[in-house]
N, C-alpha and C positions, 0 to 999 in steps of 0.2 A: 626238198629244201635246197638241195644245190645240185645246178648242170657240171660237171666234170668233164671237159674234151678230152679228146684225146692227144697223149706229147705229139708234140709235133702240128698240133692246129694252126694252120694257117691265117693269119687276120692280115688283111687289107694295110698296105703300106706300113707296115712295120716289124714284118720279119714273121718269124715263129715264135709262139708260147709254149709251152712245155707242160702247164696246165692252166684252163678256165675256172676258177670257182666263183660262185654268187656269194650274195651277204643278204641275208634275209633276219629283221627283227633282233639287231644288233649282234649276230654272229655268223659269220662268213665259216660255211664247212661243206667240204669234199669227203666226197665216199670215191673208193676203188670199185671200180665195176664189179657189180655180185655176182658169186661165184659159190657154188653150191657145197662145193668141196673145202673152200676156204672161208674164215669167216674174218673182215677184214675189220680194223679197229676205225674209228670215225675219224675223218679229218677235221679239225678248226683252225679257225684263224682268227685272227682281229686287225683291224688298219688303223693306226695314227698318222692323221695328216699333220704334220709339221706345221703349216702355212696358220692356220686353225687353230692349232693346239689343241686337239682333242681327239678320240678316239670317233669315228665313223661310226652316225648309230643312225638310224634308218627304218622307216619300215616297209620298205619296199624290197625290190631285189636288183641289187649293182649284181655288175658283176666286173669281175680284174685279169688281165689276162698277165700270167708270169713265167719271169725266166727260169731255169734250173737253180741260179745263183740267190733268188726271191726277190729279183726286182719287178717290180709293176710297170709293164709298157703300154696297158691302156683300160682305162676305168673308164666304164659305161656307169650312169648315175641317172635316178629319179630326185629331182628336189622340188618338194614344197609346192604336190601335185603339178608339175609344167612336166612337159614333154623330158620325155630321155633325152640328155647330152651325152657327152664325149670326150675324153682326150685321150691324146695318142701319141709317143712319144718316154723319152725317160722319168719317169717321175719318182725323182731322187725323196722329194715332200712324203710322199704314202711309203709310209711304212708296215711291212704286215709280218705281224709276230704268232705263231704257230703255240698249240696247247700242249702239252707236255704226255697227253695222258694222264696225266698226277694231280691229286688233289692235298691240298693243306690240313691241316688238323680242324679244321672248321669245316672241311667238305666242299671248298671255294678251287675252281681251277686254277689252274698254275699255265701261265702262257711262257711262253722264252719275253724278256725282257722284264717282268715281275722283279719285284725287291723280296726277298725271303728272310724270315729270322728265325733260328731256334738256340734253343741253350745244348750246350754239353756242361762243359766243366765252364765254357764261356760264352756268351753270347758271339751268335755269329750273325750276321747282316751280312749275304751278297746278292747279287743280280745274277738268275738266269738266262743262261747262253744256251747256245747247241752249237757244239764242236766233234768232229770225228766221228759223230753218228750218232751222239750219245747228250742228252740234255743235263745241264752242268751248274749247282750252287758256284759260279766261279772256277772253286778249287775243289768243290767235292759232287762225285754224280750224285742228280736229283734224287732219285729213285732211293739214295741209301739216309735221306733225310727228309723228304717229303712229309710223312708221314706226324712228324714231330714238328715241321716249321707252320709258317703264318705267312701268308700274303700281306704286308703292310703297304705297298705302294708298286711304281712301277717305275722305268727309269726315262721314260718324256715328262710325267706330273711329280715326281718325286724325285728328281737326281738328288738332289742333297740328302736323302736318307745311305747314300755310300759313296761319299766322299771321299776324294783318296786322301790319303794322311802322309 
């Protein structure tokens, strides 16, 4: 389901990427090279083009070549059976939001940029992030809320569900 280069792959007039991943059948994921000793957790991804306004769904196989930092410096594309294109360069528009591991009270993945809500004593709404290694409700890690929240939206098709006040 997906090629994974290796950091440091070279591509053609625009430097290095640090990793390749494809998108096949609306989800872009990377595996770490198998390793008999280790058993490594699956990579996902997913890409919102800005320009579009919608998430990248496909049924073919792009692939994205990215920085350390997760910027996209060149998406190869099949569309609407024609020949493979191309671009190459900073593309500030693709954005690609990574899976948490974690799923919601429903059994639905949890991406970084997701809108989440659970109750405690109060309702909580925020959007996750990944900061410092660590995937983040905002103000509290995923992982210690996951479990009890809800995917209600995400923050390119839903900004208004956490508005700041």
């Amino acid at each position: 389901m997906l090629k994974a280069g290796n950091k440091g792959h070279a591509l053609p007039a625009m430097g290095r990427a640090d990793m390749i991943i494809q998108i096949h059948q609306n989800a872009v994921v990377a595996k770490e090279p198998e390793r008999k000793d280790i058993k490594m957790r699956e990579l996902k991804f997913r890409v919102y083009d800005k320009h579009k306004k919608q998430y990248i769904k496909t049924c073919y196989n792009n692939t994205f070549a990215v920085t350390a930092e997760g910027k996209i410096i060149h998406y190869l594309f099949h569309d609407n059976w024609d020949y493979p294109r191309s671009h190459s360069a900073n593309l500030p528009y693709l954005v690609i939001q990574q899976y948490t591991g974690l799923k919601d009270n429903n059994g639905r993945e949890i991406y970084e940029g997701d809108i989440v809500e659970w109750q405690s004593h109060i309702i909580y709404r925020e959007a996750v992030v990944f900061s410092d290694g660590v995937f983040w409700a905002t103000s509290i890690p995923l992982y210690e809320v996951a479990k009890n929240a809800e995917v209600i939206g995400n923050n390119f098709e839903n900004p208004e569900l956490i508005k700041s006040e």
